[in-house]
C-alpha positions as CSV (number, residue, x, y, z in Angstrom):
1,X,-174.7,114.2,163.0
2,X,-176.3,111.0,164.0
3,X,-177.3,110.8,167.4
4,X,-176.5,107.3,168.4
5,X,-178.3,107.7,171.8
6,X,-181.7,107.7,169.6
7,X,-180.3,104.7,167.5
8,X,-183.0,101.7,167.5
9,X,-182.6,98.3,169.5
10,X,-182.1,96.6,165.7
11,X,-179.0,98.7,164.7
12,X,-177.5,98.1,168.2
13,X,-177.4,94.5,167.1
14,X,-176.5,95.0,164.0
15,X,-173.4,97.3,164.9
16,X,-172.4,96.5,168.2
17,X,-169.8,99.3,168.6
18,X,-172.2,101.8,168.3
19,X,-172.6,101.0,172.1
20,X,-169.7,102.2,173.5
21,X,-168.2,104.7,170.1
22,X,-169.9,107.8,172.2
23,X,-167.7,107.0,175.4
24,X,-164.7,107.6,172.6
25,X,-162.7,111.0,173.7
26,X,-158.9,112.1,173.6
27,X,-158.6,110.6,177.3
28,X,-159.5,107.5,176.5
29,X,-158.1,107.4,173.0
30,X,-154.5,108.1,174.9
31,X,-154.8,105.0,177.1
32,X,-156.2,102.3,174.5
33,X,-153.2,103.9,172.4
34,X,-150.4,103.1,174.7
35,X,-152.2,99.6,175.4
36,X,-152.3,98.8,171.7
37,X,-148.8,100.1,171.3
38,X,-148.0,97.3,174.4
39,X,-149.8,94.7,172.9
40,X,-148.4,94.7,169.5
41,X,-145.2,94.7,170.8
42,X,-146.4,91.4,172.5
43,X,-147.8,90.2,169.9
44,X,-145.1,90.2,167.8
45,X,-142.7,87.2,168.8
46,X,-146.0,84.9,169.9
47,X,-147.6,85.4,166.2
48,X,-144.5,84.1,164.1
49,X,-144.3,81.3,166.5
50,X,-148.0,80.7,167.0
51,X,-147.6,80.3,162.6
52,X,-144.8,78.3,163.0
53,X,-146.8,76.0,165.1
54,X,-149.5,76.0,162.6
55,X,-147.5,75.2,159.9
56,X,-147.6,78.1,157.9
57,X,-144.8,81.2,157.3
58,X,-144.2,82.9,160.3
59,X,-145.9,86.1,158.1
60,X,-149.5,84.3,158.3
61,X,-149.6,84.4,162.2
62,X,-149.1,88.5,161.8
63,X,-152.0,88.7,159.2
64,X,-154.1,86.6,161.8
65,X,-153.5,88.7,164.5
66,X,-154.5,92.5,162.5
67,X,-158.1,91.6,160.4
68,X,-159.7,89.2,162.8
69,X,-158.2,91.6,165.7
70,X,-160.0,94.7,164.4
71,X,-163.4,93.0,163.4
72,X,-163.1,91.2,166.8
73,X,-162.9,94.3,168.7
74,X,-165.8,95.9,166.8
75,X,-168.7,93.1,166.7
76,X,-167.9,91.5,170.3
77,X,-169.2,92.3,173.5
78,X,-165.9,92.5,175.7
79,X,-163.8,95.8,176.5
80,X,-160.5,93.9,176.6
81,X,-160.8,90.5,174.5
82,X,-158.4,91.1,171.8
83,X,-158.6,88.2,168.9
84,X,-155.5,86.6,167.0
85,X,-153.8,83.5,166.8
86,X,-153.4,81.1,169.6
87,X,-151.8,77.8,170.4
88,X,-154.3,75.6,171.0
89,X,-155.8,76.7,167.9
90,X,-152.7,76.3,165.9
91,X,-151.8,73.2,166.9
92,X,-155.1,71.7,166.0
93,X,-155.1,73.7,162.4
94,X,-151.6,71.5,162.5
95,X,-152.7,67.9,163.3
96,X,-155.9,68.8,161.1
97,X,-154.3,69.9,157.8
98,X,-151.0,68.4,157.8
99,X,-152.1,65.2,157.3
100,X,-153.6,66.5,153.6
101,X,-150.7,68.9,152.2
102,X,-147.5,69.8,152.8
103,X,-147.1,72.3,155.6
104,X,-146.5,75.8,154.1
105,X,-147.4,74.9,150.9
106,X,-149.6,76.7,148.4
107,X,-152.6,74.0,148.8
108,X,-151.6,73.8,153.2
109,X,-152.5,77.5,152.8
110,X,-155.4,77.0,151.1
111,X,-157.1,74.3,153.1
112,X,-155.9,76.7,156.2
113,X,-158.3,79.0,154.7
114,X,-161.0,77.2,153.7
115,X,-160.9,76.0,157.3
116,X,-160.6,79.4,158.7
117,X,-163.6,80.3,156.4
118,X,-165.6,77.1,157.6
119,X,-165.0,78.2,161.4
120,X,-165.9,81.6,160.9
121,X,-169.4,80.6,159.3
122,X,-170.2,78.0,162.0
123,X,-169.5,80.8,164.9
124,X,-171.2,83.1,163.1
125,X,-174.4,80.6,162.7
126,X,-173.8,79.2,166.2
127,X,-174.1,83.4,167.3
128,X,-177.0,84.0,165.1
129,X,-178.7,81.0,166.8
130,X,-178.3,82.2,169.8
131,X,-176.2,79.3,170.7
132,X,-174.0,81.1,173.2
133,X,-175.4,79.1,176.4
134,X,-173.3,75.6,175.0
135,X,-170.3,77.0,176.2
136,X,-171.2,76.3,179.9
137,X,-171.6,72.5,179.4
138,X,-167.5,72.3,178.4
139,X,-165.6,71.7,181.8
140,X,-162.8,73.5,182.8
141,X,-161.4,70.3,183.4
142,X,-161.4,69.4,179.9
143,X,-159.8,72.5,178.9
144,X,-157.2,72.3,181.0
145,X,-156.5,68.5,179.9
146,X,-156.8,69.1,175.8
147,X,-154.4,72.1,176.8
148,X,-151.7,69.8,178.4
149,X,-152.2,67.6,176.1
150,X,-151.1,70.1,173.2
151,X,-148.9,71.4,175.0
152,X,-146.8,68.1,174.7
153,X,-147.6,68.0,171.3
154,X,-146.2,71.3,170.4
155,X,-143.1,70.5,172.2
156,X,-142.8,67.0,170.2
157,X,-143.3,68.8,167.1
158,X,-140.3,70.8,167.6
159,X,-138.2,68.1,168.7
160,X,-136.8,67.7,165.1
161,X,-136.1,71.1,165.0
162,X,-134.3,71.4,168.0
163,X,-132.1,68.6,168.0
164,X,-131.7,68.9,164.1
165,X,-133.2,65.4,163.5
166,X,-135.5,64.5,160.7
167,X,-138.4,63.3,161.7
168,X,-141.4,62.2,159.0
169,X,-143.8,64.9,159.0
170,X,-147.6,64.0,160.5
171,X,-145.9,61.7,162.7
172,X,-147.8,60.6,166.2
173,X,-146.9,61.7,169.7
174,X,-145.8,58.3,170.3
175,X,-143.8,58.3,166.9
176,X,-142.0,60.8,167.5
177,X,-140.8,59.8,171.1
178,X,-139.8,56.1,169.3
179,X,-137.9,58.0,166.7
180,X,-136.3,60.5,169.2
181,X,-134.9,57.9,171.5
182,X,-133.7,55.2,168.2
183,X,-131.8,58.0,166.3
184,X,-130.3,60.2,169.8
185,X,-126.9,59.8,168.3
186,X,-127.7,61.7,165.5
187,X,-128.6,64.8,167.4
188,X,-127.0,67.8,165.7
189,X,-125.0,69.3,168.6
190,X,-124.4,72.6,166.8
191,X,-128.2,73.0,166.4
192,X,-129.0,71.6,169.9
193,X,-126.7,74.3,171.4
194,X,-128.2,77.3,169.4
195,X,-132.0,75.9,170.8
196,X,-130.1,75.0,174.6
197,X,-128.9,79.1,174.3
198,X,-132.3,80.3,173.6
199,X,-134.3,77.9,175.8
200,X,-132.1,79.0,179.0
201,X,-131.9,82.5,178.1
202,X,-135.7,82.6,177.6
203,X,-136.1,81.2,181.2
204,X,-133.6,83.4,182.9
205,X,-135.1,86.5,181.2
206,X,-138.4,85.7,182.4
207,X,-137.4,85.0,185.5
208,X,-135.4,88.4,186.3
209,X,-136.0,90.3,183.5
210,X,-139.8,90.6,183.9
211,X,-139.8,94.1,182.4
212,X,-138.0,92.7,179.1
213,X,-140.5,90.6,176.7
214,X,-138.5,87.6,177.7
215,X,-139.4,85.4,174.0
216,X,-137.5,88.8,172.2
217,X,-134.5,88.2,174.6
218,X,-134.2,84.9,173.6
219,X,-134.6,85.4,170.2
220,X,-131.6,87.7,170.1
221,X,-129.4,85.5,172.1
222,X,-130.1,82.2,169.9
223,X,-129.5,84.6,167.4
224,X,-126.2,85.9,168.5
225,X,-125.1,82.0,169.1
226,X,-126.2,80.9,165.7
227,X,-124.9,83.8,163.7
228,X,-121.3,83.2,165.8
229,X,-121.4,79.3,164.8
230,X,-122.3,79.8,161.3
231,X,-119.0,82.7,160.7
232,X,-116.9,80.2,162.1
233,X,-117.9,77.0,161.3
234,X,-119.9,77.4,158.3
235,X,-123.8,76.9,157.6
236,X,-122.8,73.6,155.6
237,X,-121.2,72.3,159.0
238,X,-123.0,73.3,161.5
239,X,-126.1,72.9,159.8
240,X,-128.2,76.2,161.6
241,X,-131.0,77.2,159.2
242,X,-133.0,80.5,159.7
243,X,-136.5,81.3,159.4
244,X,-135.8,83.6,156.6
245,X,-137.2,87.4,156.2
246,X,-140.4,87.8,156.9
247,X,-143.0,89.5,154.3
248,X,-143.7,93.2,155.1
249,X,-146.9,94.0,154.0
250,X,-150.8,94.6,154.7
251,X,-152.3,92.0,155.2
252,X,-152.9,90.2,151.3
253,X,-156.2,89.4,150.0
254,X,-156.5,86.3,149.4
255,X,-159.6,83.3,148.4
256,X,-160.0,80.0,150.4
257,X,-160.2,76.8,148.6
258,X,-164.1,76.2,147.5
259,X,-163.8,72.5,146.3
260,X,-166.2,70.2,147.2
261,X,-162.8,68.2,148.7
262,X,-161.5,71.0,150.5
263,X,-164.8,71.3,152.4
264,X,-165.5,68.1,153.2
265,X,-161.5,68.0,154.4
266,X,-162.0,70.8,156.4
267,X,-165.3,70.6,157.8
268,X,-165.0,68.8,160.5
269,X,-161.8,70.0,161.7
270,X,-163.7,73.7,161.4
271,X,-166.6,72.4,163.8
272,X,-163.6,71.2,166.4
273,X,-161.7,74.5,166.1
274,X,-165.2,76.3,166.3
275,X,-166.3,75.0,169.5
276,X,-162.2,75.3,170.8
277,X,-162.2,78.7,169.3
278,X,-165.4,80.1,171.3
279,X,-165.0,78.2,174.3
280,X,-161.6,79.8,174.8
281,X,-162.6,83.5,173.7
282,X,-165.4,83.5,176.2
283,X,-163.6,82.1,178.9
284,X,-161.2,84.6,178.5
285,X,-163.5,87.2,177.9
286,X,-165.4,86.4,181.0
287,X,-162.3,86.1,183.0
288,X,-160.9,89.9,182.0
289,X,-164.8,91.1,182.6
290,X,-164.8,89.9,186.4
291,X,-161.9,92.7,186.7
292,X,-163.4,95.0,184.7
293,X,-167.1,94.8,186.0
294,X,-168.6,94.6,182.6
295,X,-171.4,92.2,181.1
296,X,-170.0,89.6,178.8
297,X,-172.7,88.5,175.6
298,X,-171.4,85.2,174.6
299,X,-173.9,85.4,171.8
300,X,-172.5,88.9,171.1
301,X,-168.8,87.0,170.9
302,X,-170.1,84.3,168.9
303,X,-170.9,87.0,166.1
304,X,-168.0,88.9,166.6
305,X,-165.8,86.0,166.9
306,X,-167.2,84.6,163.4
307,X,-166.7,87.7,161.6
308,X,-162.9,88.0,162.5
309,X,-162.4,84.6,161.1
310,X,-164.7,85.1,157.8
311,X,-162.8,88.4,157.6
312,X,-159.2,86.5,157.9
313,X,-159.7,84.0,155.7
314,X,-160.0,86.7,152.8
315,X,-156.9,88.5,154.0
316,X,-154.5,85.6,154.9
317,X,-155.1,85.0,158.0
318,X,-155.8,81.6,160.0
319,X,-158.3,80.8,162.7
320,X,-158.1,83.1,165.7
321,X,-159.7,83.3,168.8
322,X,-159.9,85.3,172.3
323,X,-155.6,85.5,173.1
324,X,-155.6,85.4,176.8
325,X,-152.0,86.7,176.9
326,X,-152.8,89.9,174.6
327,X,-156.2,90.1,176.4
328,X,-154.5,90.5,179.8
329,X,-151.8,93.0,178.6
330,X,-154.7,94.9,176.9
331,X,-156.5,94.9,180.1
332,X,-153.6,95.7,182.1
333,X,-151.7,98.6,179.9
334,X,-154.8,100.6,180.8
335,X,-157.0,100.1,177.5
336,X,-160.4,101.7,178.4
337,X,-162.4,100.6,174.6
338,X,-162.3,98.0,172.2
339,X,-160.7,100.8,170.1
340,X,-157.3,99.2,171.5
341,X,-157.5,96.1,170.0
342,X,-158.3,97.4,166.9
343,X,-155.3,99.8,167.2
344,X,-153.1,97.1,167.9
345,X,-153.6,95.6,164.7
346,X,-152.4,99.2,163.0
347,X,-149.5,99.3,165.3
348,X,-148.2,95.8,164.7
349,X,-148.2,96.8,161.1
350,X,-145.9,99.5,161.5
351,X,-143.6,97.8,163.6
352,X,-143.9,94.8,161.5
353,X,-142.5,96.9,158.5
354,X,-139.5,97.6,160.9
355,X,-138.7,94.5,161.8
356,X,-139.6,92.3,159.0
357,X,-135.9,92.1,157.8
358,X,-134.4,90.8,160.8
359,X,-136.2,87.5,161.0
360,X,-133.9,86.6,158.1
361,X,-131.5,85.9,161.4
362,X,-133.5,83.9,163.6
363,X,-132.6,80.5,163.6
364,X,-135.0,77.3,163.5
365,X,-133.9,75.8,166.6
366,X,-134.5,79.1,168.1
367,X,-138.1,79.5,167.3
368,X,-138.1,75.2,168.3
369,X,-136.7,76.6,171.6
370,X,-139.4,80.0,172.1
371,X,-141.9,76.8,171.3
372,X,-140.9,74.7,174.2
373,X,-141.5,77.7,176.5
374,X,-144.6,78.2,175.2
375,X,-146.1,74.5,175.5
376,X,-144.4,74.5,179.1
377,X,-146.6,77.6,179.9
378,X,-150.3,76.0,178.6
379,X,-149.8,73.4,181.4
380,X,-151.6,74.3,184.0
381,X,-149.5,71.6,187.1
382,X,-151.3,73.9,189.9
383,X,-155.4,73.3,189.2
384,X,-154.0,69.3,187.0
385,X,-152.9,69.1,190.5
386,X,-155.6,69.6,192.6
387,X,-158.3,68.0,190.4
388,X,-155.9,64.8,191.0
389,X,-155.6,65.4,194.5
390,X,-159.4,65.8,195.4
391,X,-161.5,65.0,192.6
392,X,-162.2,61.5,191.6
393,X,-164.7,62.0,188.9
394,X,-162.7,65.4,187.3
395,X,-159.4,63.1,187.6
396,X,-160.7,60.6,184.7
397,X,-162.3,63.1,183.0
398,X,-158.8,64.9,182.7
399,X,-157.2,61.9,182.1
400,X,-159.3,60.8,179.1
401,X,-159.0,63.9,177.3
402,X,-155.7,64.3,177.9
403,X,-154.5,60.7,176.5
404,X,-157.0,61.5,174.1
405,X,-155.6,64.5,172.6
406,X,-152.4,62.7,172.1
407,X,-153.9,60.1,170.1
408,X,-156.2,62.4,168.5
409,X,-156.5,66.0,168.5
410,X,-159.5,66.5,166.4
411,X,-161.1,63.9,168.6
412,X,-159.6,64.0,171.9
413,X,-161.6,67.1,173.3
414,X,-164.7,65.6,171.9
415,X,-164.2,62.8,173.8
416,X,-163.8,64.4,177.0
417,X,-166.4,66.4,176.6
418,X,-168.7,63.7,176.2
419,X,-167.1,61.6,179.3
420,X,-167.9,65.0,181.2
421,X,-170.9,65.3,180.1
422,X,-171.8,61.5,181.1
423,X,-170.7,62.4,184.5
424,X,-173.2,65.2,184.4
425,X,-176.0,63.7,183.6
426,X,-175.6,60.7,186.1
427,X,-174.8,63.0,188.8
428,X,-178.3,65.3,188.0
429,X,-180.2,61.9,187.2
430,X,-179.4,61.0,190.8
431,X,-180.7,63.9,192.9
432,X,-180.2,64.2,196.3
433,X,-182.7,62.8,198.7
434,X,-182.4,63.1,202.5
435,X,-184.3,61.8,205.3
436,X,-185.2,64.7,207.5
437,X,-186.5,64.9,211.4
438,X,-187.3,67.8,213.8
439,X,-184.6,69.1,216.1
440,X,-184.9,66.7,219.1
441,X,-184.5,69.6,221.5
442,X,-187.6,71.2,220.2
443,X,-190.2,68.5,219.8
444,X,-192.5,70.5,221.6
445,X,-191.7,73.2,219.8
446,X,-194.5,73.8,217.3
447,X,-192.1,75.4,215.0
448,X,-191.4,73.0,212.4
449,X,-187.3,72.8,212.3
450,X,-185.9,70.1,211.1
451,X,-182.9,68.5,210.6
452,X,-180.8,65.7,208.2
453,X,-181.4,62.6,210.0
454,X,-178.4,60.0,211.2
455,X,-178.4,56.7,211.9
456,X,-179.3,57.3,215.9
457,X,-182.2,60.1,214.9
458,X,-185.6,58.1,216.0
459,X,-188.0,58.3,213.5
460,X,-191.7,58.3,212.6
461,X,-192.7,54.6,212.1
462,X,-195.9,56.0,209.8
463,X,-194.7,58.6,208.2
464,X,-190.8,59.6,206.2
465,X,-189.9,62.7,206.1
466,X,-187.8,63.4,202.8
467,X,-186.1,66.2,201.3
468,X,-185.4,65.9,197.3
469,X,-182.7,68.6,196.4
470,X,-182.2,68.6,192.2
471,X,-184.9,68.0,189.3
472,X,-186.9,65.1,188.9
473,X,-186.9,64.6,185.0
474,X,-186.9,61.1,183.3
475,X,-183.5,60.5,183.8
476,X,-183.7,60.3,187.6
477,X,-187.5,59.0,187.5
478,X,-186.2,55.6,188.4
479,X,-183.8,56.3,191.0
480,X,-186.0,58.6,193.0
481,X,-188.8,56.3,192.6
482,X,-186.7,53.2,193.5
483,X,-185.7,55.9,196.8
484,X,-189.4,56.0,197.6
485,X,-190.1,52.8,197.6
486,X,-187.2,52.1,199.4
487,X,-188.9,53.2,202.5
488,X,-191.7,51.1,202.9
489,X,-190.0,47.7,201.7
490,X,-187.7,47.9,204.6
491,X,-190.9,49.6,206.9
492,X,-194.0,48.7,205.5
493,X,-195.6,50.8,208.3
494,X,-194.0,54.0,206.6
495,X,-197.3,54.5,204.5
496,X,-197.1,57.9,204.5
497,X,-194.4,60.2,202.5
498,X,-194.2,63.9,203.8
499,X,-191.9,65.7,200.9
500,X,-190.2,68.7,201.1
501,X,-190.2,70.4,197.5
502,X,-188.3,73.8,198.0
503,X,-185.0,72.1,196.6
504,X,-186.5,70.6,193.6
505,X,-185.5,72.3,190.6
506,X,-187.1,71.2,187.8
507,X,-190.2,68.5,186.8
508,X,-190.4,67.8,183.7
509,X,-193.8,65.4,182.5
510,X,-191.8,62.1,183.4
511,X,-191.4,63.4,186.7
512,X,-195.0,64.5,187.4
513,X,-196.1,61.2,186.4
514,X,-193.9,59.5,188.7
515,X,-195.5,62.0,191.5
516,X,-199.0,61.3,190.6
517,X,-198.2,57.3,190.2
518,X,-196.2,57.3,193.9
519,X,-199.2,59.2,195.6
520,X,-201.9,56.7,193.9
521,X,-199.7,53.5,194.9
522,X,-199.3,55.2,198.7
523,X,-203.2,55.7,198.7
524,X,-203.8,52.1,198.0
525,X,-201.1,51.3,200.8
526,X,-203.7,53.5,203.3
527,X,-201.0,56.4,203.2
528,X,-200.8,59.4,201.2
529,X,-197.7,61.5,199.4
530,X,-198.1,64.9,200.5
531,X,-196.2,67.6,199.0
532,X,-194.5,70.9,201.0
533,X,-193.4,74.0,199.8
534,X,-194.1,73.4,196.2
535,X,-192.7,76.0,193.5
536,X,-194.8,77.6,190.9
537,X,-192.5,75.5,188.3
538,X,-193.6,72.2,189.8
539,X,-197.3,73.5,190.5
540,X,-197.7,74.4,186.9
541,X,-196.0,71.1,185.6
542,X,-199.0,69.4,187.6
543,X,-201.7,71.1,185.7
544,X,-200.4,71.0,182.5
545,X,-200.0,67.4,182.7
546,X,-203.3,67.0,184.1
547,X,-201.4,65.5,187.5
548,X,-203.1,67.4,189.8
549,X,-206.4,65.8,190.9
550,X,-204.2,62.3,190.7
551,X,-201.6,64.1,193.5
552,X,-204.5,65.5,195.1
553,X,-205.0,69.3,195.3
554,X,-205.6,68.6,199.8
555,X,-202.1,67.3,199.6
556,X,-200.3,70.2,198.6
557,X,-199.1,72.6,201.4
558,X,-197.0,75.6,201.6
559,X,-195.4,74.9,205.2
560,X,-194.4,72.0,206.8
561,X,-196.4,72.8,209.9
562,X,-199.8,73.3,207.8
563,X,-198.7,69.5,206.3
564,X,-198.2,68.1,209.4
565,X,-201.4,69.4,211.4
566,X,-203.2,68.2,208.2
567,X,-201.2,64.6,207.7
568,X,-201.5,63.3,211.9
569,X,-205.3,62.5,212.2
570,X,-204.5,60.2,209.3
571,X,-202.3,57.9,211.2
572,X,-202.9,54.8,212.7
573,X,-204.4,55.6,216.5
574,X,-203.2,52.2,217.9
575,X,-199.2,52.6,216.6
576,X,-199.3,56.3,218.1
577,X,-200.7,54.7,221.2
578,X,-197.4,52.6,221.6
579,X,-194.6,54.8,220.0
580,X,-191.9,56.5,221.9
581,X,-190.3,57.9,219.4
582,X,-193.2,61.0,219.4
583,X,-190.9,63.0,217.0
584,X,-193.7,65.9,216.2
585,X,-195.3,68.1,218.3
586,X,-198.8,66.6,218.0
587,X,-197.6,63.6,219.0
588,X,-197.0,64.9,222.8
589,X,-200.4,66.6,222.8
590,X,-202.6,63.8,221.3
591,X,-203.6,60.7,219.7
592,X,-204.1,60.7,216.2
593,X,-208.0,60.7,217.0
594,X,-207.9,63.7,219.5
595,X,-207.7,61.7,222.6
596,X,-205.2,63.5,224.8
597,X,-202.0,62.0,226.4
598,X,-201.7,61.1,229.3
599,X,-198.5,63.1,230.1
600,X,-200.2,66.0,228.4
């Protein structure tokens, strides 16, 4: 027996499951049993439409949610994440692929897998790399707007079968509104009632039926309406086609394409869903693990994550990712291992097998119908609400990805990335920088509190007080010097500039230079820069750019007191003489030269 407590640092790493496989025992293997059980059932309904989405036969969207869902489970980090198809990720494998092959044909299926394959290698080398960390720079903003945004292309998608219209296939959002509203008169009203049937009952069920799986409810009742239509009318006159039985096996092996085409096809497309992919499992991953009070290694799901989809693209599965709906249930049936996710992939086989025959029943505009449910539940009106309400920059961001993902899905949530990313950077390259002054009611005081100054604060006509809050790299090196020399173009009395450095958090060479050149220029102005409070980060940016002696190792303090004491006898005697503002406490003591006041 092999005593897993004693295993090395190495194997942990190399077989991540041997981390929690000793917490394994008949109580826990109960409860992750009866969640598995729950979320196959789940599962079920979501993964032929998720497929249906993605082009494919509603069979693929089962195979994608058993391998990748077991490898998932036993190379990630989370308890709960459980991996399978989703419909952000479908949608792009949609827009991505359809464009190059007929949409459940033998050579779709094979770009779907070489594209599934391509992911799955970039997670994994993204993982390996350690690359986990670039998930924090994607916005929830943007998520939220390339998830409207595919929401409505979901629902456009299905217009045609909904309404029984024929639409050309890899038309544009825009397109298909055009060619919606020119051919309404030749909706098919038999088809249209079948999808009205299902889309109401759908609602309805999941509105007071909460303990029913509201997408099998409507399933049956669209169903029921079509299979009623069709003896009465006839399929030739009514026109209600099914999705057909669905294929009851393990899932098959099977080999992606391994052209030089089908990769260079695929390849970018695999770097989109990649970054999609792992943005969403972490997120979701993260979100569960707040509940949960467990650690989350986003490198750890990188791996994990780019197993599952290596692993599915050799037994017919598409790209997965974290399913935040089968991740909650998991989480909330009571699952208490990862050993639950894997389960559910064994339990959706069996009930697949018992099932498989009736989806010879279920009509298209049925499934169009479950569809329009679904893309009405990825839009998020509450927070798409609020960042319009009260945030100015977050509004265009959300409006540039979402109008971008409706021109271009591949493209759109690069784009909006990048505009959120551009807001980032001007927002850090612009660092906060306020003037400060002591607490009038303590002037006398010779503890140093001090306050953000208004426009009615008097101030120190020799010397400004600033506090920088935010780093001082070379993208903000001209704004923050432009700030300093601000000060003694509209004073040029202010030779002095005392600045508070607790807040400033991080100096890269760019910014040490601009220290070293502002305390030079000050020194040739008679002043000085004197620094307070200086981190061991900034400190040891000085030295290695060789900064310090240019700075001025006398004109770095720890306390704002020690600065000041230091910094008065430097100031002009005659200016002290005359100024009322006397904003220190050496002011009311004494002149700059010792002499005391007079009110002293």
């Amino acid at each position: 027996m092999i005593d897993l407590k004693a295993c090395p640092l190495w194997l942990y790493r190399l077989l991540p499951f041997l981390r929690w496989w000793p917490s394994v025992n008949s109580d826990t293997l109960k409860a992750d049993a009866v969640a598995a059980l729950t979320g196959a059932m789940v599962v079920l309904p979501q993964a032929v439409a998720f497929a249906t989405i993605a082009g494919l036969p509603p069979e693929y969207g089962l195979y994608a949610a058993m391998v990748p869902a077991v490898i998932g489970a036993l190379w990630g980090s989370s308890w709960h994440l459980v991996s399978g198809p989703t419909t952000a990720i479908s949608i792009v494998v949609f827009a991505s692929i359809s464009p190059l092959a007929e949409p459940s044909s033998a050579h779709y299926i094979g770009l779907v897998l070489t594209l599934t394959l391509l992911t799955g290698l970039i997670q994994l080398g993204m993982g390996v790399a350690r690359l986990g960390v670039l998930v924090n720079f994607i916005s929830h903003t943007v998520i939220i707007g390339f998830t409207a945004g595919a929401a409505l292309l979901i629902a456009s998608s299905q217009i045609k079968n909904f309404f029984g219209l024929a639409i050309p296939r890899g038309a544009h959002f825009h397109e298909v509104l055009i060619h919606f509203g020119t051919h309404i008169l030749d909706i098919n009203l038999w088809v249209m009632v079948v999808g009205i049937a299902t889309l109401a009952s759908g609602i309805l069920a999941r509105r007071y039926l909460k303990k029913l799986p509201y997408m099998i409810v409507a399933m049956v009742v669209g169903s029921l309406v079509a299979a009623f239509l069709n003896a009465r009318y006839g399929v030739e006159q009514t026109g209600i086609k099914t999705v057909g039985a669905l294929v009851a096996s393990f899932p098959p092996f099977s080999v992606p394409e391994f052209s030089l085409a089908a990769i260079k096809q695929t390849l970018f497309p695999a770097t989109i869903i990649a970054i999609l992919a792992l943005t969403e499992a972490v997120a979701i991953a993260r979100s569960v693990a707040i509940k949960s009070d467990q650690r989350i290694d986003s490198n750890q799901e990188f791996i994990g994550q780019g197993l599952s989809n290596i692993a599915g693209s050799f037994f017919s599965g598409y790209a997965s990712s974290g399913s935040f709906n089968r991740s909650g249930v998991n989480y909330a049936s009571g699952a208490k291992t990862p050993l639950a996710a894997a389960l559910s992939a064994v339990f959706l086989l069996l009930i697949v097998m018992l099932v498989a025959p009736l989806a010879a029943y279920l009509p298209v505009p049925a499934m169009a119908a479950i569809l329009f449910i679904v893309a009405y539940g990825l839009i998020d009106f509450h927070h798409m609400g609020e960042i319009i309400k009260r945030h100015k920059r977050e509004r265009i961001v959300l409006a540039i990805t979402f109008i971008g993902t409706l021109v271009d899905l591949e493209k759109g949530i690069f784009l909006g990335i990048l505009v959120s990313l551009m807001f980032y950077l001007y927002r850090t390259s612009r660092p906060s920088i306020r003037q400060l002054v002591p607490l009038a009611s303590e002037a006398d005081n010779p503890r140093r509190k001090f306050i953000e100054a208004d426009s009615e604060s008097p101030t120190c006509p020799q010397m400004a007080v600033l506090s920088v809050e935010g780093s001082i790299f070379f993208g903000a090196v001209e704004y923050v010097q432009q700030q300093f020399r601000n000060i003694d173009e509209t004073n040029p009395q202010k030779k002095h500039l005392l600045l508070t450095s607790r807040a400033i958090g991080f100096v890269d060479l760019a910014g040490a230079e601009l220290l070293a050149k502002e305390a030079a220029r000050r020194r040739k102005m008679g002043g000085g820069l004197y620094l307070v409070g200086v981190q061991p980060d900034l400190t040891e940016m000085l030295h290695r750019s060789k900064q310090v002696d240019t700075v001025g190792a006398d004109q770095i303090f720890q306390h704002k007191g020690d600065a000041l004491r230091a910094v008065y006898p430097r100031l002009d005697n005659e200016i002290c003489r005359t100024c009322t503002a006397r904003i220190f406490h050496e002011c009311n003591v004494a002149l700059p030269d010792g002499t005391p006041r007079a009110s002293a």
